[in-house]
N, C-alpha and C positions, 0 to 999 in steps of 0.2 A: 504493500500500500504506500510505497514511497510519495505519490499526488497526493495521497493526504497530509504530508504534513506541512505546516507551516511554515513559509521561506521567508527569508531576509528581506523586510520592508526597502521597497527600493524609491527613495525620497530625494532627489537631486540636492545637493548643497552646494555645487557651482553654479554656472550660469543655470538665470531661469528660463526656462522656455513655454510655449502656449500651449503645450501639450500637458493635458494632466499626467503627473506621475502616476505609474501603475502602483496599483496598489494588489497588496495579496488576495486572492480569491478565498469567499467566504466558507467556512462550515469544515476546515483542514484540522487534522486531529494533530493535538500539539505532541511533539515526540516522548514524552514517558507516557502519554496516556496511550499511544502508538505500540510502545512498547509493551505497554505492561496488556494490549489485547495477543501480540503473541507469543508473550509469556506464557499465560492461562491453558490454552492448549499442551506445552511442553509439562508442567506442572501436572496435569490432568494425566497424560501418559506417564509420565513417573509414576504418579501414585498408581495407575493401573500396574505399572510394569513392577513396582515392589511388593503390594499386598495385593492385588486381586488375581494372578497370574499364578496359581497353584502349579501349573505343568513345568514351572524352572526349576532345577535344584537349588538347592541354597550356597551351594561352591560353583555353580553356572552363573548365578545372581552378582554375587560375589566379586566375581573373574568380569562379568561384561554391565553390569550395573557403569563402573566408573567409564567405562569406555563410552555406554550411550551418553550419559551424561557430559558428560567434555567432547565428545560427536556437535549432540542439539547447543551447545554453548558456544561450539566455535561455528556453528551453521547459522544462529541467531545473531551472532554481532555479527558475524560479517554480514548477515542482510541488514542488520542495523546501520551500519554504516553504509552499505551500498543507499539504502533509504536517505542517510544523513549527510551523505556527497551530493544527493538529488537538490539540498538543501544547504548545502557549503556548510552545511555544521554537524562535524564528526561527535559521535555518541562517547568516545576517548576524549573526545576535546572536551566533551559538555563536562563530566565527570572532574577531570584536570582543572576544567575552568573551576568550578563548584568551589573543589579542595583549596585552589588557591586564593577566589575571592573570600575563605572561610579565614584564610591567614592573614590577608590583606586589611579585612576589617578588625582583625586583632591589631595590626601591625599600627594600622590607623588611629585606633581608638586610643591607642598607646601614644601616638604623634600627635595627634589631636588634644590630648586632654581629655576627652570624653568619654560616657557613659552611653553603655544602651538603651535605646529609649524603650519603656516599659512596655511585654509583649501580653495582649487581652487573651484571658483562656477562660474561656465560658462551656459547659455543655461538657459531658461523659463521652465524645469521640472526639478523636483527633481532629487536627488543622480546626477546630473550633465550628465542624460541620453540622454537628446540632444547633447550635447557636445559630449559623445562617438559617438552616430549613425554619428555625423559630422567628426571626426575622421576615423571612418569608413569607410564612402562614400568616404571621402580624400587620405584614404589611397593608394592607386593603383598608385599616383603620388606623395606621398608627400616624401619629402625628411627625411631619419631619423634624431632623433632627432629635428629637426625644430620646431615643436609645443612647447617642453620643453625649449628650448630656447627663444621663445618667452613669458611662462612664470616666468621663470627665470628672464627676465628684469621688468614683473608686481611685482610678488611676493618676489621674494630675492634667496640667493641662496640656500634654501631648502625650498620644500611647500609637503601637502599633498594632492593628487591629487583625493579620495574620490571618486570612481567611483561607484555609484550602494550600498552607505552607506560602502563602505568597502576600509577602509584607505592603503593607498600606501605613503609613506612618501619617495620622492624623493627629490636627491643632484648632483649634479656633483663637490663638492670641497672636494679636493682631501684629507682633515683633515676627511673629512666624510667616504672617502674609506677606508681610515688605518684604521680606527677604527671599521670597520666591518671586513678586511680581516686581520688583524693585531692584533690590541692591545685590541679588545674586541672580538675575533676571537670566543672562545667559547659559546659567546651570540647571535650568528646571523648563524640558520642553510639552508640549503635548505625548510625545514618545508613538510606542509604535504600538503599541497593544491598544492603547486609547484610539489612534489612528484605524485600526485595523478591527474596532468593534463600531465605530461610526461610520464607518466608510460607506455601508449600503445606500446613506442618507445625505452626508457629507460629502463624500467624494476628498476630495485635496483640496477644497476649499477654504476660505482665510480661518474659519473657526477647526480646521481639521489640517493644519499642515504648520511645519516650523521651517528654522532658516529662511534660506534667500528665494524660496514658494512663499513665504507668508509675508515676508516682505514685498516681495510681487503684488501679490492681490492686495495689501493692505495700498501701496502704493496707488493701484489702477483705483480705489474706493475712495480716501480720504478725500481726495478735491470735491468729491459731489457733494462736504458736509461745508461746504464754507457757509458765511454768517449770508453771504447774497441768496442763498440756494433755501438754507433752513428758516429764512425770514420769509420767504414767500411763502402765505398762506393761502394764497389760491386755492392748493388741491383742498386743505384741511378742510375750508372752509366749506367746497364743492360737495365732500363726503360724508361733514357735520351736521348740512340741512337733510339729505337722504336721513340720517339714522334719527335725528332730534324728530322728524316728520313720523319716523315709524315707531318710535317712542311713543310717542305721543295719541298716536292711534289706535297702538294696544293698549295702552291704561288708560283712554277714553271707554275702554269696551267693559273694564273694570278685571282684567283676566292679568295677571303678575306674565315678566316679562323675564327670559333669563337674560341679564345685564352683562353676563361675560360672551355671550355668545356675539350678540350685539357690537357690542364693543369688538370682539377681535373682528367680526366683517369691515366696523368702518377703518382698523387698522391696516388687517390684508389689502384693499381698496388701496385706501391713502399710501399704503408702501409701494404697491406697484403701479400706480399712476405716478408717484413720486420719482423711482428709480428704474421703471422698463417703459415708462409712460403707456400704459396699456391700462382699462379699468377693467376687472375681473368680476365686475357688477355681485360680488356676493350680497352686497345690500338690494338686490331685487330678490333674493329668493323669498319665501315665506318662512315668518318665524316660529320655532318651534313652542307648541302646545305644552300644560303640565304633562307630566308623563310620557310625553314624545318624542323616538329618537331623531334629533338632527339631521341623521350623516342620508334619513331615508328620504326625507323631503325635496330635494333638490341635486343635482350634478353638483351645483356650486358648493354647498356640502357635504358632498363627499368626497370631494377635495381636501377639505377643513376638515372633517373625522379622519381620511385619511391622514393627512397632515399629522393629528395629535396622536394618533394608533402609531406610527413609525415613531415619532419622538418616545414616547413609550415604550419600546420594543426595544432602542438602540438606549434609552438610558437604566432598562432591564440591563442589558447588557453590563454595562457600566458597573451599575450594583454588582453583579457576580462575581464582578474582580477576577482582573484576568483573563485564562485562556477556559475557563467555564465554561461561558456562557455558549460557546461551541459544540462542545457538548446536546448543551440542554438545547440547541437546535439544529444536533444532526442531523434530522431527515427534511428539515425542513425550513428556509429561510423565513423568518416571522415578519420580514418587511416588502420581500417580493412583492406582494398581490398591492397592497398601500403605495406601493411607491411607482406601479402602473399608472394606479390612480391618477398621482401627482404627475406623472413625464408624460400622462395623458392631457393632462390638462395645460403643462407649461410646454409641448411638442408644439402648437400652432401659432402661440406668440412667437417661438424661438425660429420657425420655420416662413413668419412671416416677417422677420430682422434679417436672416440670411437673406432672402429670396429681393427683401429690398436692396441690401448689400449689393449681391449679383447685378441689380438693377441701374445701380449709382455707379458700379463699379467702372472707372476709367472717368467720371465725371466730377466726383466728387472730392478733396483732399483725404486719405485717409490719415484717423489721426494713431501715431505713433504712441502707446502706452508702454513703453520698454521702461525699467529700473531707472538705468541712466539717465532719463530724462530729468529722473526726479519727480517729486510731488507736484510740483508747482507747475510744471506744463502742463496742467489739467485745465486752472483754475478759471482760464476764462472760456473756456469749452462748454458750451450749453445741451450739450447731447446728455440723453439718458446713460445711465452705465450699462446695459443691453448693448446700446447702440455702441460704445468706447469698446464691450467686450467682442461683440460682432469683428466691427473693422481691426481687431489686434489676430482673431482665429476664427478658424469653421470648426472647430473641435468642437460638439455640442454638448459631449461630456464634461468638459471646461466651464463649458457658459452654463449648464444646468447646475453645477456646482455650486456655483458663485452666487447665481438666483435662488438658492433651498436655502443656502448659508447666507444670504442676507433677506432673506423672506422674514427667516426666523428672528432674526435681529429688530425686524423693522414692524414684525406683528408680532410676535409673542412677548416680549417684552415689555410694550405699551402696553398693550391689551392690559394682561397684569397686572401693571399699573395703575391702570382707569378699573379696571375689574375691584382688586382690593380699597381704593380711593372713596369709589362710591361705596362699599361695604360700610367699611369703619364710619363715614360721613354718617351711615343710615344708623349705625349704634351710637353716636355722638351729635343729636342734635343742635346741640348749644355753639358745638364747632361748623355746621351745616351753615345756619341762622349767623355767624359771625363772617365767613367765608363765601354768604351770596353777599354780604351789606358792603363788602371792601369789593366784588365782582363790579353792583352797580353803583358806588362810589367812584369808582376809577371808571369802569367802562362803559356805565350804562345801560338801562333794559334792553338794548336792538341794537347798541352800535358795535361792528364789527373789530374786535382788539388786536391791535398791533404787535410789534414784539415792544415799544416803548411802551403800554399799558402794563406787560406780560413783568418787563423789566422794576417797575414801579410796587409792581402787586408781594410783597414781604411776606404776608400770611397765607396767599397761595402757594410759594415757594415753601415755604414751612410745612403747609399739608402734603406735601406731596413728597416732599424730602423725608417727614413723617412715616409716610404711607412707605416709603422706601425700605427703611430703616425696619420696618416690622414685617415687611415682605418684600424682601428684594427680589426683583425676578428670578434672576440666577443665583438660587440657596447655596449650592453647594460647587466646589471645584477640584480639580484634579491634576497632578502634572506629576513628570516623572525626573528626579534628577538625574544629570550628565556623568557627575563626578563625586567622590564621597563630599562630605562636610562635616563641618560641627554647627549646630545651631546654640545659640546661646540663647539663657530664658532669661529677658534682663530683670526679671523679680525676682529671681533664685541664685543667679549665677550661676548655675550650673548648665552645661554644656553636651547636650546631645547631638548623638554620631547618627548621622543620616547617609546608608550607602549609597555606592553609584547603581543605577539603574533600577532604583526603588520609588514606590508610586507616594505622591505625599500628597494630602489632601489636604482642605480647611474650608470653612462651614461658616458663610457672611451671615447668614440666618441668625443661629446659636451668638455668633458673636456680636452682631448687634441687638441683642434682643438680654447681653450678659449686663447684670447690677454691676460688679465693678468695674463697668464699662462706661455707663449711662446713669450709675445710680440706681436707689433701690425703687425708683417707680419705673422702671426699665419696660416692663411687658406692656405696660397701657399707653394707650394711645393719645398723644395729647401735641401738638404742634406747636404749644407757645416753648416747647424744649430749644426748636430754633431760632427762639426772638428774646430768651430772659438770658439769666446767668447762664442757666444749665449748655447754653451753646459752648461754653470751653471745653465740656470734654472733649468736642470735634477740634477746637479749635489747637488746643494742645497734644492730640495726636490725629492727623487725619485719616491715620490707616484703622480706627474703628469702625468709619462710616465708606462702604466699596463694594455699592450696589451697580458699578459701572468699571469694577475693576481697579487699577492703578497701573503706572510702570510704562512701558512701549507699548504694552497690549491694553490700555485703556478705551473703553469704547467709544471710536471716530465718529457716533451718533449721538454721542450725550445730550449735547445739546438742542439735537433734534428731539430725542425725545421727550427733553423736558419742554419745550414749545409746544410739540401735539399733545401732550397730555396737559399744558396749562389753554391753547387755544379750547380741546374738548370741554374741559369743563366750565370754562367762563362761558363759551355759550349753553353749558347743559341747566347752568345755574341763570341764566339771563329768561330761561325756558319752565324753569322745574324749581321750584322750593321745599318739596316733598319726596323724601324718599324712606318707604319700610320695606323692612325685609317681608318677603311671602313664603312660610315655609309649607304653606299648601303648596305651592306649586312645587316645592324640595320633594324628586324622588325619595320616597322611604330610604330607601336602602344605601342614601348617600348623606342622609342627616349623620351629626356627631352622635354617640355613642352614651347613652344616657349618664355614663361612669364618669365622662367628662367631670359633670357640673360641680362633681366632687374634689377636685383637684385644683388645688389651691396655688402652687406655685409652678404654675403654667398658664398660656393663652388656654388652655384645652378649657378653663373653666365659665369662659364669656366666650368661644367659636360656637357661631351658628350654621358651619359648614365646615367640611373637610377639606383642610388643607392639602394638597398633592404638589410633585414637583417631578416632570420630565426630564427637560433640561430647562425649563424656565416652572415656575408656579403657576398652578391652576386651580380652580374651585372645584370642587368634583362633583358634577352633576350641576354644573351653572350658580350662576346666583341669582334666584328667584326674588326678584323687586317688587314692586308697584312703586308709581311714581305719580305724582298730582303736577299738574300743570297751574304756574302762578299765576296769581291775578294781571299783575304788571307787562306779561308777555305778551307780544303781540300774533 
């Protein structure tokens, strides 16, 4: 079975070129687990050939026993190895390598100063695999984060959580962030396992690729964020009357409305009008009913289920840690049929950019997006980035790439945004009612808000920074270090050893939501935290608050996102003074868990939904609103 197993991630680190780098083909069984299927067999005939084989004497046994056995042992490595030439990694090397990284890290921890950082052993089977399948079974209800906070008060605030022999070194203090996304920036990349469980979805795209590939793409993206481009609210405003119209008409009917669902259409919308200039009219389809599912109502949502089903499926992945989760989809790839879907849906835009390409072709300037140009020969180029990716390739793999990996930037993340924003507004009245009067103070009941309105408004900035802070979109993160280290805990001084090629994680959720981060009113929700004193805790370190990331990989949209999510709600508020939550319309079986309400020192005891998180956060089963239309609107 040599094609099954897993090859050498081949990821260019010289020049870039327009071809996506190949990436490894999915569902290859990694080499012990390779091995140990033909093992099994040889094992099985031993035992047959010592105790079930009455016809041998026992001086015949004896005499040809050790001979078969060093026979099947010199005939397995050598296919082992024939298998791990297929793969340039000899089964002698892997072994060699092992024994020496085991020295290395000795040798290191001795050079370094440092200590091993604490390994989690839960559950009565090895590699901590009861403890995963418990995890697993839990998962449906559990709250994120929750588990790792729980071990964070056993083990400290960094432990290695060892799932299946394959170290995950997780933190949530925020000394441990900067030092991956910041100050030891170039030692800690996406890596190749991360790469090569996204890929189905990602491809080599700027959120799925390192080196001088992610400079690439970050390069061809950044100019589209200038202050000219993300000041224009044109589209916003074009795809804010569609959704406030359709608001408005289901809660005239008096039937609750799911607000997440809503909200991510006029995202999806605004993002690809924004960056492929195309509209994808999800706000024409019909909105989903209580009790009914989305993905069947419409083509356009089954884009969008599909959409959230792959995200799901590849950050399953992720959780398994590792080379697992291959395994658990040997026979069968969990994102194929979903991701039809999607190349079904984005084949005709991308076929009608080529087909114009073709069209222009010898007519028009084509514009050069190479590295060397730099950033800055973008900046006064008015084309959509389709159109910049078109004229650089015809590689459709490329350009589809680039479109899933910034779809999701540019609608799941707002969404989210606006999703949780209006949540917390509808459990916090008083900040509602505070938060339209500064709306139509500054902007007024009808008039359309600028970015100098957007700039002026303090306590919209607050709510939303708020909202951030308690639900960042992206909760959790991932990377893998280059080269050993020591990280230093600057409240302990003491010094842990983080080897090379080991997965590290840390948790913006847990961490912005920790008391001696924020203080002991930490979990509730309140926005004057950004306009009183309590703003020094950001102010004195800013790597607490990093719902947008830090470092060279800080996200090129920031402040895009925060204009569409401050233009939505000034006119949702110019529109609406009323919002409760409807947990009639909450499927049963996605309300919080009655056990909740008991628990004290957690959100779990004021959620009136279940928290989920893909690769970005989601409300699981929508968020059932009603919403009143204000007097003052017109």
């Amino acid at each position: 079975m040599p094609n099954l197993m897993v090859p050498t991630i081949q990821n260019p680190t010289t020049e870039p070129t327009s071809a996506s780098p190949p990436l490894p083909a999915l569902f290859f069984i990694p080499l012990p687990i390779d091995l140990a299927l033909h093992l099994s067999p040889v094992l099985a005939l031993l035992l047959h050939f010592f105790f079930l084989e009455a016809k041998y004497s026992l001086r015949w046994v004896n005499h040809w026993a050790p001979v078969v056995a060093a026979a099947f042992a010199t005939w397995y490595s050598a296919f082992g190895e024939w298998c791990a030439l297929e793969n340039k990694a000899f089964v002698s090397k892997a072994v060699a390598k092992s024994i020496w990284n085991a020295i290395k890290s000795w040798s290191d921890k001795r050079r370094l100063g440092a200590i091993g950082v604490p390994v989690v052993r839960k559950g009565n089977l090895p590699g901590n695999a009861a403890w995963l399948l418990e995890l697993t079974r839990n998962f449906p209800t559990e709250y994120p984060g929750e588990p790792l906070i729980h071990l964070k008060k056993e083990y400290g605030p960094i432990f290695n959580l060892n799932f299946l022999w394959e170290d995950m070194i997780w933190s949530d203090h925020p000394a441990f962030a900067k030092e991956i996304l910041a100050t030891d920036f170039i030692n800690y990349v996406k890596g190749e396992r991360f790469q090569v469980a996204l890929c189905s979805m990602l491809g080599s795209g700027i959120f799925n690729s390192d080196g001088d590939i992610w400079k690439f793409h970050r390069a061809m993206t950044r100019p589209f964020f200038t202050r000219d481009r993300i000041t224009d609210f044109d589209i916003f405003d074009r795809h804010c009357e569609v959704t406030l119209d359709k608001i408005n008409e289901r809660c005239r009917t008096g039937q609750p409305i799911d607000f997440q669902d809503i909200v991510s259409r006029f995202t999806m919308d605004s993002a690809a009008d924004f960056l492929f200039g195309v509209n994808v009219h999800s706000l024409s389809s019909p909105l989903p009913l209580p009790g009914s599912s989305p993905e069947t109502t419409s083509e356009t949502n089954r884009f969008t289920a599909a959409f959230m089903r792959t995200l799901e499926a590849i950050s399953h992945r992720v959780r398994w840690r590792g080379s697992g989760w291959q395994v658990n989809e040997f026979w069968k790839d969990k994102t194929t049929e979903d991701m039809k879907v999607l190349y079904d849906f984005i084949e005709p835009i991308l076929d009608g950019a080529l087909k114009e390409k073709a069209a222009k072709k010898g007519g028009d300037k084509q514009v050069n997006v190479m590295m060397n140009e730099g950033e800055e020969g973008l900046s006064d180029v008015k084309e959509t980035l389709l159109a910049h990716l078109v004229s650089v390739t015809d590689d459709k793999q490329l350009i589809r790439d680039e479109l899933l990996n910034i779809l999701i930037a540019g609608r799941d993340t707002t969404a989210a945004t606006l999703t949780f924003a209006i949540y917390l507004l509808a459990l916090d009245p008083g900040v509602l009612a505070k938060l339209r009067k500064e709306v139509l103070d500054v902007v007024g009941p009808t008039e359309r808000p600028t970015f100098d309105h957007i700039r002026e408004m303090k306590y919209l900035r607050a709510v939303i920074n708020e909202t951030l802070r308690l639900f960042p979109p992206v909760p959790f993160n991932v990377k893998e270090s280059v080269e050993s280290r020591a990280w230093t805990n600057p409240d302990t001084g003491i010094r842990y050893y983080i080897p090379a090629n080991t997965k590290v994680s840390w948790s913006v959720l847990t961490m912005q939501r920790d008391p001696t981060l924020w203080g002991p009113d930490s979990l509730r929700f309140d926005p004057e935290r950004w306009i009183d004193d309590r703003k020094a805790y950001v102010t004195r370190n800013p790597f607490i608050f990093l719902p947008f990331q830090a470092g060279p990989r800080i996200c090129v949209g920031q402040q895009f996102a925060y204009n569409e999510a401050s233009f939505f709600l000034i006119r949702f508020l110019q529109k609406f003074d009323t919002i409760d939550l409807a947990p009639d319309g909450q499927p049963s079986a996605y309300r919080p868990p009655a056990v909740w309400k008991t628990i004290s020192d957690s959100r779990k005891a004021v959620e009136h939904f279940i928290p989920k998180s893909h690769l970005t956060m989601y409300a699981k089963g929508g968020l059932w609103t009603r919403i009143k239309s204000s007097s003052t609107s017109s």
